[in-house]
C-alpha positions as CSV (number, residue, x, y, z in Angstrom):
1,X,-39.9,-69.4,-17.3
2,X,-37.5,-67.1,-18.7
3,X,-38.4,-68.1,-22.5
4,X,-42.3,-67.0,-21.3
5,X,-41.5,-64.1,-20.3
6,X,-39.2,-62.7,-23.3
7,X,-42.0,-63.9,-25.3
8,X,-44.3,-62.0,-23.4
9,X,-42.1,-58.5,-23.4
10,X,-41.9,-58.9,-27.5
11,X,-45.5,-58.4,-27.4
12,X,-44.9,-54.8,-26.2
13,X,-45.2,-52.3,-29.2
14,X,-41.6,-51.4,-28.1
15,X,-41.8,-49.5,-32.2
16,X,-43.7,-47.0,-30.2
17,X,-40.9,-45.6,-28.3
18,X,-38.6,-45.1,-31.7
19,X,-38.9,-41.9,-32.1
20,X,-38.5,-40.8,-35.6
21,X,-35.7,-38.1,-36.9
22,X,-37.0,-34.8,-35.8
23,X,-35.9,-31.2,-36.5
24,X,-33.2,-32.1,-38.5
25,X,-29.3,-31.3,-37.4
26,X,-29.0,-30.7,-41.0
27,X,-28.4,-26.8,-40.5
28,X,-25.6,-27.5,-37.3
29,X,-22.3,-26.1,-39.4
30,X,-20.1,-28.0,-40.8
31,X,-16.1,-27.8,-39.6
32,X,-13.7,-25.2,-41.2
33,X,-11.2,-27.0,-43.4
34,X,-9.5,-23.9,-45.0
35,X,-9.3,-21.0,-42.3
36,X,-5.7,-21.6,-42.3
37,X,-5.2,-21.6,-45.7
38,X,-7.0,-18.8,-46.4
39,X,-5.3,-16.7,-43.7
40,X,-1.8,-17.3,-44.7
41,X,-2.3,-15.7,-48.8
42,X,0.3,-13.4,-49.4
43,X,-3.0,-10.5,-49.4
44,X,-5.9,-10.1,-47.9
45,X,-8.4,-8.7,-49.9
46,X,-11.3,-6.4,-48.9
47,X,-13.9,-9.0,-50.5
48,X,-12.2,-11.8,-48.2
49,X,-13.3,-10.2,-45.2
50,X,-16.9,-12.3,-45.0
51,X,-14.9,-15.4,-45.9
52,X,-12.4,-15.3,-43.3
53,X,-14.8,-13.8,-40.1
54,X,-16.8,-16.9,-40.9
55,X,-13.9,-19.1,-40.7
56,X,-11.7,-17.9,-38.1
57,X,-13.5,-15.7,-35.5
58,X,-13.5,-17.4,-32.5
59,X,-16.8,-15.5,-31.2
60,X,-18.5,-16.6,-33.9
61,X,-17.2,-20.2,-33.4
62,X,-19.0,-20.0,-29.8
63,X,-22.0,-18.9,-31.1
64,X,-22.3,-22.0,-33.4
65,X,-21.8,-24.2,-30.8
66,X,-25.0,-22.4,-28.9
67,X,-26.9,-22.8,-32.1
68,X,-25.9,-26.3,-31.9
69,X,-27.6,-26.9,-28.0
70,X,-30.5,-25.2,-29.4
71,X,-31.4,-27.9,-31.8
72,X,-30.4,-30.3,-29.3
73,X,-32.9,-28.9,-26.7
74,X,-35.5,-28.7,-29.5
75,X,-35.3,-32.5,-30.2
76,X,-35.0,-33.4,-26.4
77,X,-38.1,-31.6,-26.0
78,X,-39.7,-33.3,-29.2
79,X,-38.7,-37.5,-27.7
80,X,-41.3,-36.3,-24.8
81,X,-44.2,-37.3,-27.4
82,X,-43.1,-40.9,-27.5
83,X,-43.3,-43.5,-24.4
84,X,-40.6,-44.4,-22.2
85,X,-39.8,-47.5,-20.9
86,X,-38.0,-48.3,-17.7
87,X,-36.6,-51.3,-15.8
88,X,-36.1,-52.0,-12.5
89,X,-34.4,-55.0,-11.0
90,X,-34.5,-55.5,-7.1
91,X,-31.2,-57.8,-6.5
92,X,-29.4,-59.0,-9.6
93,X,-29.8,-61.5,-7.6
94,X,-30.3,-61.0,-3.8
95,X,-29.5,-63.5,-1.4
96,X,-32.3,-64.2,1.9
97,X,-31.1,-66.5,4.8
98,X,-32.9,-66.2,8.0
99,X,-34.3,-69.0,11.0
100,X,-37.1,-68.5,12.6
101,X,-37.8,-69.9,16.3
102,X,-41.5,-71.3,17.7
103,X,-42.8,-72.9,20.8
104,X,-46.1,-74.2,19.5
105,X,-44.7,-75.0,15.8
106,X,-41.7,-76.6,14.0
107,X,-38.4,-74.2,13.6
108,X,-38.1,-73.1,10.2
109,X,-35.2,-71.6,7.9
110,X,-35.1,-70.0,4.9
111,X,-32.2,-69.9,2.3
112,X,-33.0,-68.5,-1.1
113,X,-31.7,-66.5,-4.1
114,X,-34.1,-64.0,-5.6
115,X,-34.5,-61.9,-8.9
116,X,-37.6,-59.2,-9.4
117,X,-37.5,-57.6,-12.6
118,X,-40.4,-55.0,-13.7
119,X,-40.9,-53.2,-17.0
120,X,-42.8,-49.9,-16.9
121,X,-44.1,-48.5,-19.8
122,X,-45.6,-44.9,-20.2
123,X,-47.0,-43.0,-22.8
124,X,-48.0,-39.9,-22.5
125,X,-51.3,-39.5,-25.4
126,X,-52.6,-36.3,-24.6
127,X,-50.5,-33.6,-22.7
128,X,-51.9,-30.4,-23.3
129,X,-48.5,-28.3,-22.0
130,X,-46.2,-30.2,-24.4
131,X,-47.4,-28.6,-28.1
132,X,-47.0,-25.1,-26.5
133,X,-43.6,-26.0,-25.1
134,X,-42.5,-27.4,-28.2
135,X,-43.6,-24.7,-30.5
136,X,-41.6,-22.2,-27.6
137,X,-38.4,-24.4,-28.4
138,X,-38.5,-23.8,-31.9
139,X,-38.7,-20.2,-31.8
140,X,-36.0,-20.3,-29.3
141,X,-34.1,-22.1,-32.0
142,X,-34.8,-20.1,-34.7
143,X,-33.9,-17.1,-32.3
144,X,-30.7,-18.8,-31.6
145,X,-30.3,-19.1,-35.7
146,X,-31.0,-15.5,-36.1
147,X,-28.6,-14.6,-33.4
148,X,-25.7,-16.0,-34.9
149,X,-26.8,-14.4,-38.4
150,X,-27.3,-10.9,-36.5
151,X,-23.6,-11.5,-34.5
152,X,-22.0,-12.8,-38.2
153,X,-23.2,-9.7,-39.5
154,X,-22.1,-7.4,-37.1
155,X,-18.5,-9.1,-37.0
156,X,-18.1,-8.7,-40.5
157,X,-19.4,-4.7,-40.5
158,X,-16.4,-4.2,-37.3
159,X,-13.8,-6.4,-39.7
160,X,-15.2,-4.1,-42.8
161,X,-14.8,-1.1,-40.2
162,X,-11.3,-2.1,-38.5
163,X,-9.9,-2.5,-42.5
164,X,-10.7,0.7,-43.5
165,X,-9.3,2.2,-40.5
166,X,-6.4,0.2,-40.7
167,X,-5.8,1.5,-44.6
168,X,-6.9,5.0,-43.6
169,X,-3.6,5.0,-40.7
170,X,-1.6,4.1,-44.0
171,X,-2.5,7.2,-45.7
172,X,-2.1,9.1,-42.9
173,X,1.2,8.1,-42.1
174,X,2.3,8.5,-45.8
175,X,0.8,12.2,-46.0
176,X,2.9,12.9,-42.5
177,X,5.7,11.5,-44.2
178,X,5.3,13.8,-47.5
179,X,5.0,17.0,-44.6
180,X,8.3,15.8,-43.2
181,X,9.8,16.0,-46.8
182,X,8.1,19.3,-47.3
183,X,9.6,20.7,-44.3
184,X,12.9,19.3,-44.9
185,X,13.0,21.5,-48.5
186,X,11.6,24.4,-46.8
187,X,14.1,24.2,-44.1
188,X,17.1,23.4,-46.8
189,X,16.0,26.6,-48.6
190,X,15.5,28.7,-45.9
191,X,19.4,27.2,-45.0
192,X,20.1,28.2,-48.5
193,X,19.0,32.1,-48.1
194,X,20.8,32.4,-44.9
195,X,24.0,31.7,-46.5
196,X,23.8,34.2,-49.2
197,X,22.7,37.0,-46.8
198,X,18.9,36.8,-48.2
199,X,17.7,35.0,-45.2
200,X,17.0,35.2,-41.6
201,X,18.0,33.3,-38.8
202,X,14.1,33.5,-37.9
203,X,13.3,31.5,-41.1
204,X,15.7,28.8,-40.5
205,X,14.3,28.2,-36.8
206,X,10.6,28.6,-37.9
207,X,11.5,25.8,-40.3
208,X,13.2,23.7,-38.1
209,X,10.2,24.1,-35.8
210,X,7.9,23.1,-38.8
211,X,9.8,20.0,-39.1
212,X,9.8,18.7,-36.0
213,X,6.0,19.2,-35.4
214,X,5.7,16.9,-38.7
215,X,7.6,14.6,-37.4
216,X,6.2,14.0,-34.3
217,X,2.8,13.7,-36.4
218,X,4.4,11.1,-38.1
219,X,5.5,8.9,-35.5
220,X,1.9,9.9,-34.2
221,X,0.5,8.5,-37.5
222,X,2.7,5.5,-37.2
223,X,1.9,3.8,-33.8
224,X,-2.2,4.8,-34.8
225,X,-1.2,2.3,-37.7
226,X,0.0,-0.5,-35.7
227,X,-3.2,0.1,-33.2
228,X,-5.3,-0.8,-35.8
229,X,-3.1,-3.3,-37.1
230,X,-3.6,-5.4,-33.6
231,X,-6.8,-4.7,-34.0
232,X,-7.3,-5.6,-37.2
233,X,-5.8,-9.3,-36.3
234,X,-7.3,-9.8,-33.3
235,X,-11.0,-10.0,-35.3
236,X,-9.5,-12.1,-37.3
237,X,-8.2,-14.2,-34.9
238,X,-4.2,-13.8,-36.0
239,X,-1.2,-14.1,-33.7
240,X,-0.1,-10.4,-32.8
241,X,3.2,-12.4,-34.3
242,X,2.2,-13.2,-37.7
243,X,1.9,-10.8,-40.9
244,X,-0.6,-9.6,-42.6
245,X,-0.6,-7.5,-45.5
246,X,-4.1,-6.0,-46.8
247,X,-4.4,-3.6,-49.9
248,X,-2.7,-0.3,-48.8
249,X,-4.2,1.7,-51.7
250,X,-7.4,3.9,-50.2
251,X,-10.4,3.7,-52.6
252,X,-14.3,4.3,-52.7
253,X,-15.8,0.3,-52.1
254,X,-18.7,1.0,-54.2
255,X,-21.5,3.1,-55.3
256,X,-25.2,3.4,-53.8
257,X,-28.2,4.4,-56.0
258,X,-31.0,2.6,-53.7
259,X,-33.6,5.6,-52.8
260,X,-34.2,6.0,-49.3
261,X,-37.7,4.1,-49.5
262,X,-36.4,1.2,-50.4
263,X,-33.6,1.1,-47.7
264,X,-36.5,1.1,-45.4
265,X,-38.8,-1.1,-46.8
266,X,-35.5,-3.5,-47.4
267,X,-34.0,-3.1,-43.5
268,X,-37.6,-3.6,-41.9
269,X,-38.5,-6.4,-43.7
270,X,-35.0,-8.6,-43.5
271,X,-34.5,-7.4,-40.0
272,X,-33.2,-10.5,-37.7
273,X,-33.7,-8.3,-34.6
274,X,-37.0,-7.6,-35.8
275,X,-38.2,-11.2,-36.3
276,X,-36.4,-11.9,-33.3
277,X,-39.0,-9.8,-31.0
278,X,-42.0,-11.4,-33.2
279,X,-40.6,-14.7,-31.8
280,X,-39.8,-13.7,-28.8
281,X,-43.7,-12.5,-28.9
282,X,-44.5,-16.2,-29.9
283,X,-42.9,-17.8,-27.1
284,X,-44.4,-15.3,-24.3
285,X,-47.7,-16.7,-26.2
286,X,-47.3,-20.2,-25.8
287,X,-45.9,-20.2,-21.9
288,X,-49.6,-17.8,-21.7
289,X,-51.1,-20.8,-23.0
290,X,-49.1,-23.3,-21.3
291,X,-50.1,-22.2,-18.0
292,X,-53.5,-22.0,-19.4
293,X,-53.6,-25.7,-20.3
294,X,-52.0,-26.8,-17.0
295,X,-55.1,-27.4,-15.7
296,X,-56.2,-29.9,-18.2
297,X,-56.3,-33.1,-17.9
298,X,-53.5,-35.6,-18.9
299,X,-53.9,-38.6,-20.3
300,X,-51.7,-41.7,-20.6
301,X,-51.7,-45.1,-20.8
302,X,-49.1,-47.3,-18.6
303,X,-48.4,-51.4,-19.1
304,X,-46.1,-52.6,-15.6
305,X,-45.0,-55.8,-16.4
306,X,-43.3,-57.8,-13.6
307,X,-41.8,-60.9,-12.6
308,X,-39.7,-62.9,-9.9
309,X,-37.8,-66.0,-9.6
310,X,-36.3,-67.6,-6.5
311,X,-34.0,-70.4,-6.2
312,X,-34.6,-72.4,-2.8
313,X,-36.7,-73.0,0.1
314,X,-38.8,-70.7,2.3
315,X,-39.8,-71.2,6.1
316,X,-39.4,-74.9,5.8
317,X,-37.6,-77.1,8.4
318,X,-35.2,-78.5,6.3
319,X,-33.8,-76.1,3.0
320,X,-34.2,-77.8,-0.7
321,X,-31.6,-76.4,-2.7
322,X,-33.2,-77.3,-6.0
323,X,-36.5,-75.8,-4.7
324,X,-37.7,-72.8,-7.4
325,X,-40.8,-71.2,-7.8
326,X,-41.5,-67.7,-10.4
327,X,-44.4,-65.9,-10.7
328,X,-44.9,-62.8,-13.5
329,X,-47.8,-59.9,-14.0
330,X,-48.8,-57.7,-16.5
331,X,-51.2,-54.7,-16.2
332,X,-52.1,-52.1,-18.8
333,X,-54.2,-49.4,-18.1
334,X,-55.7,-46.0,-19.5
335,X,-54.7,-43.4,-16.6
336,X,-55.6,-39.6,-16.3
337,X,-54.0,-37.0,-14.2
338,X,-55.8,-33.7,-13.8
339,X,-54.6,-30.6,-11.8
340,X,-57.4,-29.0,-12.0
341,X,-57.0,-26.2,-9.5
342,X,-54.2,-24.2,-7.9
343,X,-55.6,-21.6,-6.4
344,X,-55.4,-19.0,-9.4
345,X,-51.6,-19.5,-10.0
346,X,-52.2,-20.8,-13.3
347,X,-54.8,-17.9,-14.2
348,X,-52.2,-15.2,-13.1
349,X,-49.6,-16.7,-14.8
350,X,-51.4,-16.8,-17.9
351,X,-51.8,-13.1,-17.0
352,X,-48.3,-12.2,-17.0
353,X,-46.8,-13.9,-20.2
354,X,-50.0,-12.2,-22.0
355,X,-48.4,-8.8,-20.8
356,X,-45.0,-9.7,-21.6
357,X,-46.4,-10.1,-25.1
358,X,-47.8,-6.7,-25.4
359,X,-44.4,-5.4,-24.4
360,X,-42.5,-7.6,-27.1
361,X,-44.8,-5.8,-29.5
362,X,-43.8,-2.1,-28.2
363,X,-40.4,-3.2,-28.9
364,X,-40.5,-4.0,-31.8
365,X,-42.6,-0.9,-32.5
366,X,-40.2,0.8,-30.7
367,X,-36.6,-1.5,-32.9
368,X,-38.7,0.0,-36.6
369,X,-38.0,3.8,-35.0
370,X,-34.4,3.2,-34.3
371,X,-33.9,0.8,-37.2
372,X,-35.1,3.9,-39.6
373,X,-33.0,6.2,-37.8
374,X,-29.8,4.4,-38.1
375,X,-30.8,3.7,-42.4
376,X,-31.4,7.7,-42.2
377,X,-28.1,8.9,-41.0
378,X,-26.2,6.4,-42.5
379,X,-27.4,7.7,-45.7
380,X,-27.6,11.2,-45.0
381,X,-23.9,10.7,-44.0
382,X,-23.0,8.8,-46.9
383,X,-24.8,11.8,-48.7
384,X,-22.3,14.2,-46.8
385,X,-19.3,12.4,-47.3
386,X,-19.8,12.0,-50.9
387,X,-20.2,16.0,-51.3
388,X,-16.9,15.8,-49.0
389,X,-14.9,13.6,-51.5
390,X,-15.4,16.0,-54.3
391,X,-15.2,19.4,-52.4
392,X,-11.6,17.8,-50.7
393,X,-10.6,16.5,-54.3
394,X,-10.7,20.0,-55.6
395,X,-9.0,21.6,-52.4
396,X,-6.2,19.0,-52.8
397,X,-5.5,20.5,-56.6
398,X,-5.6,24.3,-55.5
399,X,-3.7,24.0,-52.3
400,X,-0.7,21.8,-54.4
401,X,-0.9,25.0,-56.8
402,X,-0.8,27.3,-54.0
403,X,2.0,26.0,-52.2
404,X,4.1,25.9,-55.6
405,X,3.5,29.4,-56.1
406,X,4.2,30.3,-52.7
407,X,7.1,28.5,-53.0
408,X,8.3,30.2,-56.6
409,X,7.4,33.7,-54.8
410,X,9.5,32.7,-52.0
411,X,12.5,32.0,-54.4
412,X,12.3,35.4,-55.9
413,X,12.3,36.9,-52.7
414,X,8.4,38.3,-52.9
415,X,7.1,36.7,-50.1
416,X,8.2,34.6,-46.7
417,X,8.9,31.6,-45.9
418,X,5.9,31.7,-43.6
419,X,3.3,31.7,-46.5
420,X,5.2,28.5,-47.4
421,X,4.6,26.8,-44.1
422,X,1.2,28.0,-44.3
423,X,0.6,26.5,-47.9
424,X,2.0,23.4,-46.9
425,X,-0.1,23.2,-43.7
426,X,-3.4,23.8,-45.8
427,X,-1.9,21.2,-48.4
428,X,-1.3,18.6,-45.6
429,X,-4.7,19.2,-44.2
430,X,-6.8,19.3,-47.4
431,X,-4.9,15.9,-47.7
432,X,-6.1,14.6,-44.3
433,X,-9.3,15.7,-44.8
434,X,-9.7,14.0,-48.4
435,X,-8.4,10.7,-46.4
436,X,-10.9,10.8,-43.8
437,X,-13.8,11.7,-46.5
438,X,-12.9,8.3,-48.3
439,X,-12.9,6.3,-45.0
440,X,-16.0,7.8,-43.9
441,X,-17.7,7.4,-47.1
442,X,-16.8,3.5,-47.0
443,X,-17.8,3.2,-43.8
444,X,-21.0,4.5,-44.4
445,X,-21.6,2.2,-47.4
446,X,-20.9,-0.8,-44.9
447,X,-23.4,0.5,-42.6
448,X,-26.2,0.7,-45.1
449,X,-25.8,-2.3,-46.6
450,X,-25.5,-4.1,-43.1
451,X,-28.7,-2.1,-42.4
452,X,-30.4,-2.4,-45.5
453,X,-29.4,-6.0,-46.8
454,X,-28.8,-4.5,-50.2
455,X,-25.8,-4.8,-52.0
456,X,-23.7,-1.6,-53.2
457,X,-23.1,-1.2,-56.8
458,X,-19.5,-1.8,-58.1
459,X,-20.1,0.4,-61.0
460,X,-20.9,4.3,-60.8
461,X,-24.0,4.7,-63.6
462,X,-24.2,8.6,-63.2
463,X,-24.2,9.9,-67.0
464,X,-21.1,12.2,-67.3
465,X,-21.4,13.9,-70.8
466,X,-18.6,16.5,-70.2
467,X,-15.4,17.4,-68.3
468,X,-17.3,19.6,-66.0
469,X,-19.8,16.7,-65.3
470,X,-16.7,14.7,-64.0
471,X,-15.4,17.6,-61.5
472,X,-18.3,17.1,-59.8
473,X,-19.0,13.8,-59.8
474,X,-17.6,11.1,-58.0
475,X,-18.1,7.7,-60.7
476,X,-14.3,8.2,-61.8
477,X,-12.7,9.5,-58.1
């Protein structure tokens, strides 16, 4: 009986429920081999920044695994277009004993062991909510894609940002340090006049006060530098314990000639937020026509195939051990289920994800304004800055020449030591200012290229044809 009715399951198209290799998992990302490696160089290099974020940042890490459950979800949702089989068992075995009692008939018993298998097969052929659900998975994935790709970005622009700063607080702290040692020569000559009787005792405290204001500047400038040096290693996922040593030197990351057109035409149409809300716009349109197709009919066909065997007697007087008896049906049939009416849920459903739709649209409308606005300052600013760079350059070179006259003056006794502190102030400034041009000027570059998807140019192709061309240009800063 048993041989029958294996033979009789193998005639099941049981191909049917082998679902073939779906969305592929070709895309889930592969493991890091080399962050470590890669973190531990003796420098860190400005262009390694993309390398590393990928590698190391833990954020990002988490968002790969979410990418990952996407797909997943996706090919879960796919397997519902193939049948599913089931099987039941009632006892493996069960065991019935039981005596039953008459006055008009023979007392029987019963002693028997009992197995009930059934095989359900069901496959769903037309299910008009499925394709909608399906296609809403796959934008979800692809939203989930683009979501990494926006984060990735984003990461890489703050790490970008976080280095700049962190070289920036360098500089700084090495122009507080030069003020220190331009106080300490002011105050050594005002020391100096005091001594031969061509000084004043206001000079030497004015000097002394000069000094210690730069000095507290510098240990100002020095714990900024170690703020952004946590910082800096906590994007990058390194122990507060470890070191790390980045290029100290401050200098202009690039060059960008792209007109403003293009920037737009370039940031609207690789936009990830943007064709985010366009799927996002696709999904509220297929739950819309989900709801819409939940009131048509579904149709499937089912085969229930099942069997029993027992092993012993039933309501007989005496029990035959060897006794067996096994029975088996199958029945295949073409069924349809239709909800056909709800009452209007369906209708007002539909309703709904329709407007939810129209209000993906006005966001996106809404995501071009601000996406245009952001391109527009960043290049306006980079714009600014770049004016900045050159103006500062050339305030640098008259406030060194200032303060050594002042200070030549000052020697031969035709002017104070207060015009000294005064040139050095305007020296130490120009200075700060020049550092905090080149750090903005980076940081704008970083923004429009995040914005923009275009790349900066490494080379400066301004034509400079004479020396004046180059004071105000900034191809050779």
């Amino acid at each position: 009986m048993f041989k029958t009715l294996i033979n009789f399951c193998l005639i099941i198209p049981v191909f049917l429920i082998i679902p073939n290799k779906s969305l592929s998992q070709v895309e889930i990302f592969a493991e890091e081999t080399s962050e470590k490696k890669l973190l531990k160089q003796r420098l860190i290099k400005f262009e390694d920044i993309p390398e590393i974020i990928s590698k190391s940042n833990l954020e990002l890490k988490s968002l790969k695994k979410l990418v990952q459950a996407s797909s997943f979800d996706l090919s879960s949702k796919i397997s519902q277009r193939y049948p599913k089989l089931n099987l039941n068992a009632n006892g493996l075995p069960q065991y019935l004993y039981s005596e039953s009692f008459s006055n008009y008939a023979n007392d029987t018993k019963t002693s028997q062991y009992q197995i009930n298998p059934s095989l359900n097969l069901r496959w769903d052929i037309i299910d008009p909510t499925r394709g909608p659900e399906i296609k809403s998975l796959k934008n979800r994935y692809e939203i989930a894609r683009n979501n990494y790709k926006i984060k990735k970005q984003d990461l890489i622009q703050e790490a970008k940002s976080r280095y700049h700063k962190y070289q920036k607080s360098i500089q700084d702290e090495k122009n507080a340090q030069i003020a220190v040692e331009l106080s300490k020569t002011s105050l050594k000559d005002a020391k100096a006049k005091l001594e031969v009787g061509i000084g004043t005792k206001f000079e030497v405290l004015e000097a002394n006060s000069q000094l210690e204001r730069d000095r507290q500047l510098l240990k100002e400038k020095t714990i900024v530098k170690e703020i952004n040096l946590i910082s800096l290693k906590e994007i990058f996922n390194i122990d507060l314990e470890e070191n790390l040593t980045i290029e100290t030197e401050q200098k202009l990351i690039g060059f960008w000639f792209h007109p403003l057109e293009k920037n737009f035409k370039s940031g609207l149409n690789n936009s990830y937020s943007l064709k985010n809300l366009i799927l996002q716009d696709s999904i509220k349109r297929n739950q819309a026509q989900n709801f819409k197709n939940a009131n048509l009919p579904i149709i499937y066909i089912s085969n229930n195939l099942s069997s029993s065997f027992s092993k012993g007697s039933s309501l007989l007087a005496q029990i035959d051990p060897d006794r067996s008896s096994s029975t088996y049906s199958n029945q295949i049939s073409l069924n349809l289920s239709w909800k056909f009416f709800n009452g209007g849920q369906n209708h007002n459903s539909f309703k709904a994800k329709q407007a939810e739709a129209d209000a993906e649209k006005l966001k996106y409308q809404n995501l071009t304004n601000v996406i245009k606005t952001n391109i527009s300052e960043a290049y306006l600013n980079l714009l600014k800055n770049k004016n900045k760079l050159i103006s500062t350059k050339k305030e640098i070179i008259a406030s060194k020449e200032a303060l050594r006259l002042a200070r030549l003056r000052y020697e031969v006794g035709i002017s104070t030591l207060k015009d000294v502190l005064i040139r050095q102030k305007e020296l130490t400034l120009s200075q700060s200012k020049n550092i905090d041009s080149i750090y903005n000027y980076n940081i704008n570059l970083d923004k429009l290229e995040r914005l923009t998807f275009l790349l900066k140019n490494k080379n400066c192709n301004s034509d400079i044809k004479t020396k004046e061309d180059l004071k105000d240009s900034i191809c050779h800063y």
